[in-house]
C-alpha positions in Angstrom: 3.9 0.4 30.3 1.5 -2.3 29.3 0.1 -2.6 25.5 -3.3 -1.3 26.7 -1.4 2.0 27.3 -1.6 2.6 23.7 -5.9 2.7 23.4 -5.8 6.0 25.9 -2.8 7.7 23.5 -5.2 6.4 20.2 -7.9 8.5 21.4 -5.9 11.8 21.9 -4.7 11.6 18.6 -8.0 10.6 16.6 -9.0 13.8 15.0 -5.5 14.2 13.6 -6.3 10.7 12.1 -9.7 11.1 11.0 -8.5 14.6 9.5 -6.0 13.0 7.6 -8.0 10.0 6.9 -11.0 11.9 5.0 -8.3 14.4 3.3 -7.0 11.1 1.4 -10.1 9.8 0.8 -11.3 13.1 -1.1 -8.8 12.7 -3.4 -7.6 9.3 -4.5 -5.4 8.1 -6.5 -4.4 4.8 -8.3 -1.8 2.0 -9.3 2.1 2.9 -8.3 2.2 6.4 -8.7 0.4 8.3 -6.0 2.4 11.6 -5.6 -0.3 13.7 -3.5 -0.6 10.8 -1.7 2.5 10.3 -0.6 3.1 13.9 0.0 0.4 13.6 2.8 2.3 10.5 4.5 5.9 12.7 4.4 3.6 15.3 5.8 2.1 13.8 8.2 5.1 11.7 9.6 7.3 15.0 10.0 8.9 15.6 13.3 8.7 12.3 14.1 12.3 10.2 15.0 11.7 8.3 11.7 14.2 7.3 8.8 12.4 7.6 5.8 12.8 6.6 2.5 10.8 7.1 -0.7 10.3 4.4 -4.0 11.9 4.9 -6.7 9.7 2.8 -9.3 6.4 3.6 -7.1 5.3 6.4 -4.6 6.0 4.0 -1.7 7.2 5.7 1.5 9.2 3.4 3.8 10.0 4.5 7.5 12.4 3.0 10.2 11.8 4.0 14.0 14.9 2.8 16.0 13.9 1.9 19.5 16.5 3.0 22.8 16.8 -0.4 23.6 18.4 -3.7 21.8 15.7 -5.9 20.0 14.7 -7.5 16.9 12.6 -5.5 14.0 9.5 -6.2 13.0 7.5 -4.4 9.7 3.8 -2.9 9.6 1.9 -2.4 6.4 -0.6 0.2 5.4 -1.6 0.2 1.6 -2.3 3.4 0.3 -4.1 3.0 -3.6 -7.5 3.5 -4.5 -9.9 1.8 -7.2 -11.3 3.4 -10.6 -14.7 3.4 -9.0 -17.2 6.4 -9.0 -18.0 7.1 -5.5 -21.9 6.6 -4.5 -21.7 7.4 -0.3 -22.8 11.0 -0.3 -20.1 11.6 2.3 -19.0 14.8 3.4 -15.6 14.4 2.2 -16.4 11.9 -1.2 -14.2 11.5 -3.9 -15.1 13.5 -6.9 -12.6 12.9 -9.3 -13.5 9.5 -10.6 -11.8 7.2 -7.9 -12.4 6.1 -4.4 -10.9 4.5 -1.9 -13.4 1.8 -2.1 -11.6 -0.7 -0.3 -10.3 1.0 2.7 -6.8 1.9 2.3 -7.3 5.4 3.3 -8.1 3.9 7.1 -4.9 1.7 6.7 -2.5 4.7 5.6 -4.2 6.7 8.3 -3.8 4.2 11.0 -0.5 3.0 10.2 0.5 6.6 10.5 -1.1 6.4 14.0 1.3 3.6 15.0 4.0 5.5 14.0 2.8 8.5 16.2 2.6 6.0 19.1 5.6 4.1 19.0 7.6 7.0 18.2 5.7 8.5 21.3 7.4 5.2 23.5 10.6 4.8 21.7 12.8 5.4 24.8 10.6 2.1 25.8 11.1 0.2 22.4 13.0 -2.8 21.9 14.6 -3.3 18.2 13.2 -1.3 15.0 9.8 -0.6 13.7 9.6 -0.9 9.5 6.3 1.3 8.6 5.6 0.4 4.7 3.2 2.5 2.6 2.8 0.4 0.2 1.0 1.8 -3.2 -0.1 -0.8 -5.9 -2.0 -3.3 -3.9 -5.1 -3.2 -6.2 -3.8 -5.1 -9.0 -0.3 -3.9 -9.2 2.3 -6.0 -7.2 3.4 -3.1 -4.7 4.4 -5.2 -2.1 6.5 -6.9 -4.5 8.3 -3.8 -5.9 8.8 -2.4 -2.6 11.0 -6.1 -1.7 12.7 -5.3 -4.9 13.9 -2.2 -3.7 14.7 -3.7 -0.4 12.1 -2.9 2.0 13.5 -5.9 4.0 17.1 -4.6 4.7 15.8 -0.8 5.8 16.3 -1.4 9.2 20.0 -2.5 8.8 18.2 -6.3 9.5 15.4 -8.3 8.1 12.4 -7.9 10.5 11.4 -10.9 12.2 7.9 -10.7 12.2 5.2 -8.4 9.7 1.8 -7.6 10.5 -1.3 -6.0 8.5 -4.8 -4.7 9.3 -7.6 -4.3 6.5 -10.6 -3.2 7.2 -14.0 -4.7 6.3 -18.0 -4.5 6.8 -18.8 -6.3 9.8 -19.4 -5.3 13.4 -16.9 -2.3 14.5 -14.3 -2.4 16.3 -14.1 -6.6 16.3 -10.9 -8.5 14.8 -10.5 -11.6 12.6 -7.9 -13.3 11.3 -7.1 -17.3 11.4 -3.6 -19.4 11.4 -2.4 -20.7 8.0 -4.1 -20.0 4.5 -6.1 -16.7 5.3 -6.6 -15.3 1.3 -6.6 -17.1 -2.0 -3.6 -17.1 -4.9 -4.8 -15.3 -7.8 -3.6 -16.5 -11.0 -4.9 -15.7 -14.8 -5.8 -17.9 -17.5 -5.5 -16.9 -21.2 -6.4 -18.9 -24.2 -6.5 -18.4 -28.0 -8.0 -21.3 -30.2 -6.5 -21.4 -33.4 -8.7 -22.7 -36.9 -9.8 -22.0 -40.1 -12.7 -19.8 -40.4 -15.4 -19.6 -43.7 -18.2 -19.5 -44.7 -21.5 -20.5 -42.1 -23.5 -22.6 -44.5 -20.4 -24.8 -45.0 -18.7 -25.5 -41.7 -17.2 -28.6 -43.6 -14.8 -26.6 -45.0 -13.7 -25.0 -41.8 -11.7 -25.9 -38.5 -14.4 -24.3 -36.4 -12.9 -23.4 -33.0 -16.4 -22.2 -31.4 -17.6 -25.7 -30.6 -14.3 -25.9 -29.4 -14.1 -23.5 -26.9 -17.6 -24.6 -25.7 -16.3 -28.1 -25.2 -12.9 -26.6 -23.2 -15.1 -24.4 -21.1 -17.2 -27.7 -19.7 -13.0 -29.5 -19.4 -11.8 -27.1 -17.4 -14.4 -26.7 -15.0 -14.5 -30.9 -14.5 -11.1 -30.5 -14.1 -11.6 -28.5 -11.2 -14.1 -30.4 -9.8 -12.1 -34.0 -10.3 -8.3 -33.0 -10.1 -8.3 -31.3 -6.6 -9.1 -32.0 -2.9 -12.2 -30.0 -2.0 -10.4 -29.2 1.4 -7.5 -27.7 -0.7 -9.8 -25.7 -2.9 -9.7 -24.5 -6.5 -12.1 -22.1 -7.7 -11.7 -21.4 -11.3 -14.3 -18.8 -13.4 -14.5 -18.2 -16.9 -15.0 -14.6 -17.4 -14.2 -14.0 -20.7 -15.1 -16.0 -24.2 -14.8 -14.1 -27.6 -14.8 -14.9 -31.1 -14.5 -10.8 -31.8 -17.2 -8.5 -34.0 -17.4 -10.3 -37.4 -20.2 -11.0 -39.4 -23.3 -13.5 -38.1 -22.7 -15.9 -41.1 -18.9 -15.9 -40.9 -17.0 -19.1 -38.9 -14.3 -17.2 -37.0 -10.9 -17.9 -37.6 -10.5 -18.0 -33.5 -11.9 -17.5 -30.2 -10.4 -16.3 -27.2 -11.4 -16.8 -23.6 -9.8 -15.9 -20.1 -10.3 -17.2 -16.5 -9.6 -16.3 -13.2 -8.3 -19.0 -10.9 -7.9 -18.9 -7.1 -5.6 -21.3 -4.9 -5.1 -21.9 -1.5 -1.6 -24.2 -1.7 1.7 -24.0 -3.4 0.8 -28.0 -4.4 -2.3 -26.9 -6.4 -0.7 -24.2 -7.7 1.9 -26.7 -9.0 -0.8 -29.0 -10.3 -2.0 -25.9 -12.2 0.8 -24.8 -13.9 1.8 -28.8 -15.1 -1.5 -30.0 -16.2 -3.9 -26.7 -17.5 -1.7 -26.9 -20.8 -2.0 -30.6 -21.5 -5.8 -30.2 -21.4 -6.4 -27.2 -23.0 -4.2 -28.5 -26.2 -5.8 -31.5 -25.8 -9.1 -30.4 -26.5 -7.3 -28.4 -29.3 -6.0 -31.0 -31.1 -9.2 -33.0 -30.7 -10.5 -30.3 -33.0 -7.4 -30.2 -35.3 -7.1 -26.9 -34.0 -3.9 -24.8 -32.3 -4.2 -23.3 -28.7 -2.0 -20.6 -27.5 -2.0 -20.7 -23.6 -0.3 -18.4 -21.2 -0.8 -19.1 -17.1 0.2 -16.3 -15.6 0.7 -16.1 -11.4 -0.6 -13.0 -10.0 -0.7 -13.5 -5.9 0.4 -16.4 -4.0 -1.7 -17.3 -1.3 -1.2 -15.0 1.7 -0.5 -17.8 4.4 -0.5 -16.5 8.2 2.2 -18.3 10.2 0.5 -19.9 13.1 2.7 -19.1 16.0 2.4 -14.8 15.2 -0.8 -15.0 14.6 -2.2 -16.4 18.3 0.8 -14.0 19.6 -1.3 -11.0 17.9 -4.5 -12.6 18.7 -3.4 -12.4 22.2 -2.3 -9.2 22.0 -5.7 -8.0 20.9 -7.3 -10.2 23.4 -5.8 -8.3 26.2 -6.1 -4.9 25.1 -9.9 -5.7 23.8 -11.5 -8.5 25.6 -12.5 -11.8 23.8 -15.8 -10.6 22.8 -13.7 -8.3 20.2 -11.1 -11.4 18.6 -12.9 -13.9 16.3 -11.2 -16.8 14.1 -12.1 -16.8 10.9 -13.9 -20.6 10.2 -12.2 -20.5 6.4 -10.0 -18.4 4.8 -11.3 -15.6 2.0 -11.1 -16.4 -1.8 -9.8 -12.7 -2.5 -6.2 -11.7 -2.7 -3.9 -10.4 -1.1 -0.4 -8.8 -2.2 0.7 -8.6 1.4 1.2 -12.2 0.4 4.8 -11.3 -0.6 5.7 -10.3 2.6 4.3 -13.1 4.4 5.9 -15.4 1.7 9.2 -13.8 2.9 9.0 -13.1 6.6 6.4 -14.9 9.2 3.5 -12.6 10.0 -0.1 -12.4 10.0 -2.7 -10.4 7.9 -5.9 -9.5 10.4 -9.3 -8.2 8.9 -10.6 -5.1 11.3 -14.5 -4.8 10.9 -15.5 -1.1 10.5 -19.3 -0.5 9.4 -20.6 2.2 11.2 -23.4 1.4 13.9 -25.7 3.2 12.4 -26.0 0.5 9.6 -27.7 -3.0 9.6 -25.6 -5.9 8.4 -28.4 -6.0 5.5 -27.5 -2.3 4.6 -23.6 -2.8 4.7 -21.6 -2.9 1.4 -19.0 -5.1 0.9 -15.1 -3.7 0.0 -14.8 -2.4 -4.0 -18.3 -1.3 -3.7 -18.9 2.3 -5.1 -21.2 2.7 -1.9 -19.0 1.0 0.8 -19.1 3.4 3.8 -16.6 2.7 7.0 -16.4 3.8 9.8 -13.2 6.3 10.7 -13.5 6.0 14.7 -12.0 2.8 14.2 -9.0 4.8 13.7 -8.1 4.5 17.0 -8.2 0.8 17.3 -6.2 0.1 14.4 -3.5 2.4 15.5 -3.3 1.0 19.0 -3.8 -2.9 17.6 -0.4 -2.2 15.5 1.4 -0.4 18.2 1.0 -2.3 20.5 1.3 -6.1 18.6 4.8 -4.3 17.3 5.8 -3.1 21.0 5.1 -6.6 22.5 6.8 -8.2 19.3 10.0 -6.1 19.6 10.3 -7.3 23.6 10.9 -11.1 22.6 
């Protein structure tokens, strides 16, 4: 068989998908703990030749398929969380319990099952092992990371030589994007607490006032952005959070507290982070006569697509697809990522699948984690093949 074998089997299978699709959209559910969830994965991978497993610190559901045939294994991710948005599509089958699947893992959990259906369809053909992860907890929860804790790696007997994930996105349906190297930003959190002596507002004198303070630190930390860091290694850091708390309009406060988010696309700036954010922050502090509590806390590393899977992919899609459907990225996306602990473990590549419906303009198209972000569930098909297939012709090597 050839990989374009697989588009033909997507399309027979597509209303299963779409079905199962728009029955976990309708009722979503969040963080690390998705039990109806994960009952419609076991569900829907029954009968299949699969080893599966279940989390026991999340709802994950990890399955092995064993191909007839020596070869290598390589792992496929579908993330299957929602976000604590109120749904605003008007859909047929919206959420109406508060949550929504905002961000498209319902088309990832449904299409990864689709691989699943297809490989196990072929497995007589199949070289090596196929690891299917259904990962909860990707919106702000480390999933990924748990499910390596509980040794997603070693479920095939051997550690899979290659790991690949699809996530869909507004943009022209049906095309793929993806680029070699850094493809999403490192998140990582800033906290701060300024430390003084509050009083009276007629007499500042008498105080160690930590509001000018904080103003001052806000304007350091962005120059040191600006001035510490190569712009074609970049840092973007936002203060999103400044407080002195509710007290009264003539009282000095005794502190103030403000937070940041910071993306990074390197290890070394990362590094740079970590050393130096301290020494200015309690600079500033001390300036002031002032204390500064400061915790840095890493939340993502930067999900970094090895170079030699991801043209192998892109080809992949190329000859299933035609040209016209593969782009390269021109710069990698300031979001996150937590696939980015897989990739930090085994080489792979993280591809974006576009999925606005047709219907839509580009001007009419929300983005992901918008309450009225509406994708299109035909590209069902594609996603499933694109996995199978970049799996099948990954196994053969």
């Amino acid at each position: 068989m050839t990989t374009a074998d697989f588009t033909a089997d997507a399309q027979t299978i597509l209303p299963e998908l779409i079905k199962l699709r728009r029955a976990l959209h309708a009722d979503p559910e969040l963080g690390l703990d998705l039990p109806r969830t994960q009952q419609k994965v076991l569900d829907a991978l029954g009968g299949l030749p699969l080893e599966i497993t279940t989390g026991t610190r999340t709802s994950s559901v990890t399955a092995v398929l064993r191909g007839e045939r020596p070869g290598p294994t390589v792992l496929l991710r579908g993330d299957m969380d929602a976000l604590p948005i109120t749904e605003e599509t008007n859909l047929d089958f919206a959420s109406a319990n508060g949550n929504m699947q905002a961000c498209g893992h319902d088309l990832h959990t449904a299409g990864l099952v689709g691989a699943a259906k297809l490989l196990s369809s072929r497995q007589s053909e199949l070289r090596g092992s196929v690891i299917f992860m259904f990962q909860p907890g990707e919106e702000g929860h480390s999933g990924a990371k748990i499910m390596l804790e509980e040794g997603l790696l070693s479920a095939a007997g051997e550690p899979p030589v290659a790991a690949y994930a699809i996530h869909v996105g507004p943009g022209p349906r049906g095309v793929f994007a993806t680029r070699s190297g850094p493809v999403a930003a490192g998140s990582n959190q800033l906290t701060v607490k300024l430390k003084g002596r509050g009083g009276h507002g007629s007499q500042p004198h008498h105080t160690l006032d930590p509001v000018p303070a904080a103003a001052e630190l806000v304007l350091a930390l962005l120059s040191f952005v600006t001035r510490r860091f190569n712009a074609f290694d970049p840092v973007v850091l936002s203060i999103t959070r400044l407080s002195t708390g509710d007290g009264a309009i003539n009282v000095i406060p005794e502190s103030v507290e403000l937070a940041a988010t910071i993306r990074t696309m390197s290890h070394e700036s990362l590094a740079v982070l970590e050393e130096s954010l301290p020494r200015v922050i309690n600079g500033v502090a001390a300036a002031h006569e002032l204390t500064a509590d400061v915790s840095f806390e890493t939340l993502y590393p930067v999900t970094v697509n090895d170079p030699i899977e991801s043209e192998a992919a892109l080809e992949t899609m190329r000859e299933i697809y035609g040209e016209q459907r593969v782009a390269i990225m021109p710069s990698p996306m300031m979001g996150s990522e937590d696939f980015a602990f897989v990739l930090d473990e085994v080489p792979g590549t993280f591809i974006a699948l576009l999925a606005t419906p047709p219907e839509l303009s580009a001007s009419e198209a929300e983005w992901n984690h918008s309450p009225r972000v509406v994708f299109d569930d035909a590209v069902l098909a594609v996603q499933a093949a694109a996995l199978a297939a970049i799996a099948f012709k990954r196994t053969a090597h």
